[in-house]
N, C-alpha and C positions, 0 to 999 in steps of 0.2 A: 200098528206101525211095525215095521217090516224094516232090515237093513242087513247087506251083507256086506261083509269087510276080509281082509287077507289080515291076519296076525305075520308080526315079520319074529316074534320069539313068541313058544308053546310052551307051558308051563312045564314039560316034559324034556325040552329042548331048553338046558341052561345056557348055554352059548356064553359061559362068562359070568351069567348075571345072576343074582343072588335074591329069588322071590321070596317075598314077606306076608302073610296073611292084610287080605283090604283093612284098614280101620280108618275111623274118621279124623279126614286129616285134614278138615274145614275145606275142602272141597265139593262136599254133597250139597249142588248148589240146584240141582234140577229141578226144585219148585220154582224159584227164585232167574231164572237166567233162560233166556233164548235157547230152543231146540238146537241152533247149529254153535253156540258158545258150549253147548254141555258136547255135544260129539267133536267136536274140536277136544277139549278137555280128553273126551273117553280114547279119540287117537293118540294123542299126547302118551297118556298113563298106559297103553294096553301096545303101544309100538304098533299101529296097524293104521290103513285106511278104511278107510269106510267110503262105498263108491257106489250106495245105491239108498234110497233114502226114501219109503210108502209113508207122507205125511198127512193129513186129514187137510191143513189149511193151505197144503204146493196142489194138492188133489183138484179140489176147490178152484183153485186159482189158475191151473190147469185146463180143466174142464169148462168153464166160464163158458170160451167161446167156442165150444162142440156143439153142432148143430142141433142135437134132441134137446141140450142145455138153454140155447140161446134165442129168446122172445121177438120173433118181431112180424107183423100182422101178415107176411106171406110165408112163414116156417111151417111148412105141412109137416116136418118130422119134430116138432117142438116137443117136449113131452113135460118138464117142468125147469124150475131154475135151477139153479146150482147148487143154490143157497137154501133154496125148502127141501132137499134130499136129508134127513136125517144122518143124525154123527154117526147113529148104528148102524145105517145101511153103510155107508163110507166104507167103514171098521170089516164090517162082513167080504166089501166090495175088494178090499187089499187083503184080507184073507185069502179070497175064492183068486185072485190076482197071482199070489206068490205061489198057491198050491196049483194052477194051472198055467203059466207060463213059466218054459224048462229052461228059459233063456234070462238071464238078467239085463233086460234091455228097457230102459224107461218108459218108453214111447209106445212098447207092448204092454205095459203094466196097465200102462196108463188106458189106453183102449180097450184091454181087458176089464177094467175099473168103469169104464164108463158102459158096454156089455152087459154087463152083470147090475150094474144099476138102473140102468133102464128097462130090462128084463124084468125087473122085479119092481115098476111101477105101475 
């Protein structure tokens, strides 16, 4: 998983504020709590957005109804379901995604992502 965000203050850049080494401050809730409750949280704490977001289960959900993805007795370009493509091909697939589109743009990722998955079934 993949995600790019603007920091609005750099560790470098005090602008005011007074940074304290991370310690736990009963927040480390990330096993426990929704992917977008903890990046909520991580813009919160880090002063930034986050406006791009390569997730295994939005991927999925994404993908569902792409036509090499999507089953039905006249799909000549069928090739398998969504959901029988392995987590590790996914993981590779937003790799090969981020390292070749120079654009941060979803809908390229995401076609990228589905490319490179079916390339490699």
């Amino acid at each position: 998983m993949r995600f790019w965000g603007i920091c609005k203050a750099q560790p470098g850049d005090q602008s005011g504020k007074t940074f304290k080494q991370d310690t736990d401050d009963g927040e480390l809730f990330f096993h426990t709590h929704d992917l977008w409750q903890v990046l909520d949280a991580v813009e919160k704490h880090y002063e930034c957005e986050i406006y791009g977001i390569l997730a295994i289960q939005d991927t999925v959900e994404n993908l569902r109804h792409c036509i090499e993805f999507e089953e039905s007795g006249d799909n000549p370009h069928f090739v398998c379901k969504i959901d029988d493509v392995p987590k590790s091909l996914i993981i590779e697939a937003h790799k090969h995604a981020v390292d070749k589109v120079k654009y941060q743009d979803f809908d390229a990722m995401l076609e990228c992502v589905a490319e490179y998955i079916v390339s490699k079934l």
